[in-house]
C-alpha positions in Angstrom: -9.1 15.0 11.7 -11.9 12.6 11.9 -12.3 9.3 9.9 -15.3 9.7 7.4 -16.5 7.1 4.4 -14.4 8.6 2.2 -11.4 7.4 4.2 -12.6 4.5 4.7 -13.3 3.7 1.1 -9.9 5.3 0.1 -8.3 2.8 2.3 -9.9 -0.3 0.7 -8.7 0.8 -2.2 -5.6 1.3 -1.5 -4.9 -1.8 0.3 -6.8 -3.5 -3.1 -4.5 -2.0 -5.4 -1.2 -2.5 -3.2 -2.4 -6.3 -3.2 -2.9 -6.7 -7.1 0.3 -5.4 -7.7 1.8 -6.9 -5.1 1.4 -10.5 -6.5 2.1 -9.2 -10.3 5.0 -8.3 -9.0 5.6 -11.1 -7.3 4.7 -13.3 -10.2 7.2 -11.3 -12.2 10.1 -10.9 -10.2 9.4 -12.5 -6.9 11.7 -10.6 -5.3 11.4 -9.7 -1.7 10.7 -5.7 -2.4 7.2 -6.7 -4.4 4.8 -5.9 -2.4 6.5 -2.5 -0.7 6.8 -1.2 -4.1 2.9 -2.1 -5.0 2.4 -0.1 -1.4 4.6 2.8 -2.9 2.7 3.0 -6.2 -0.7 2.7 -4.3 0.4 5.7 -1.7 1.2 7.5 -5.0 -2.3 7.1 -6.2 -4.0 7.7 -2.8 -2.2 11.3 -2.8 -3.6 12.1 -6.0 -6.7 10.9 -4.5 -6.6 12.1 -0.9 -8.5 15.5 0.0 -5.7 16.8 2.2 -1.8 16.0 3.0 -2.8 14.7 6.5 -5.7 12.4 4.9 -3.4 11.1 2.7 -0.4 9.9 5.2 -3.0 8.2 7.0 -5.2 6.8 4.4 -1.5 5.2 2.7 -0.3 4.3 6.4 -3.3 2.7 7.3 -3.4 0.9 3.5 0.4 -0.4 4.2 -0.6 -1.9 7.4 -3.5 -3.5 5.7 -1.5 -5.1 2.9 1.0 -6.1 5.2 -1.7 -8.2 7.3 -3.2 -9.7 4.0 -0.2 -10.3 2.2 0.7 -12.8 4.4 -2.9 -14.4 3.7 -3.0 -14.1 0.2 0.4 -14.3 -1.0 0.4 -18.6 -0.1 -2.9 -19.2 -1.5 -2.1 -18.1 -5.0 1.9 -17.9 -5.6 4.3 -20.7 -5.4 5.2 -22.0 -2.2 8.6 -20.9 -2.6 7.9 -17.7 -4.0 5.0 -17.2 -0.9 7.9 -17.9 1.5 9.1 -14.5 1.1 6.1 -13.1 2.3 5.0 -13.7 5.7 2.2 -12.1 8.0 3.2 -8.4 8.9 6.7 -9.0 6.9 8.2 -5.5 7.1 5.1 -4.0 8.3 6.9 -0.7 9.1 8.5 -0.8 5.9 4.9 -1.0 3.9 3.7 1.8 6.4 6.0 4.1 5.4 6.4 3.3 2.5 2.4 3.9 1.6 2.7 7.3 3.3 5.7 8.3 1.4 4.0 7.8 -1.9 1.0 9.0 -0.4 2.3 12.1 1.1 4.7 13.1 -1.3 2.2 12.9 -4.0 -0.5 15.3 -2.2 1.7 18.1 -1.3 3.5 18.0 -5.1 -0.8 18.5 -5.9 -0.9 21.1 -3.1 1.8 23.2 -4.5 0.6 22.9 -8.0 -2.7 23.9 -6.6 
């Protein structure tokens, strides 16, 4: 499998939409599962997305990573300090990872076997 623009793009968007949600969820609950859900629901997309099963693991691992990284960037610039506590560079990085291939993956072979 070889990384093309469509990837890339895929993964920008991803990691875009796991961010956005990630601080309304945040906002709204600011619990400490915000921004692995957003990653879950962005994976889901991606899948829908995605051209293959394989491009889509990596396009929502890749994204998880991603949000993982900026979270930690983003979060304390625009939430609460207490709130932005929760969320600290590469906070449950593994976590996010999976969880934006799970969404991901599970989303493009449900497609696949639909056809």
């Amino acid at each position: 499998m070889e990384v093309n623009a469509k990837m890339i793009i895929n993964i920008i968007i991803a990691t875009v939409i796991a961010l956005i949600l990630g601080i309304l969820l945040a906002f709204a609950t600011s619990g400490w599962f915000s921004f692995i859900v957003a990653v879950l629901i962005a994976g889901a997309i991606i899948g829908f997305i995605a051209d293959s099963i394989d491009n889509a693991l990596v396009v929502g691992g890749v994204a998880g990573l991603l949000a993982s990284l900026l979270q930690g960037i983003i979060a304390p610039l625009i939430l609460a300090p207490g709130v932005a506590a929760f969320f600290p560079i590469l906070n449950a990085f593994l976590g996010m990872i999976v969880a934006g291939a799970l969404g991901a993956g599970i989303v493009a072979l449900v497609k696949d076997i639909m056809g």
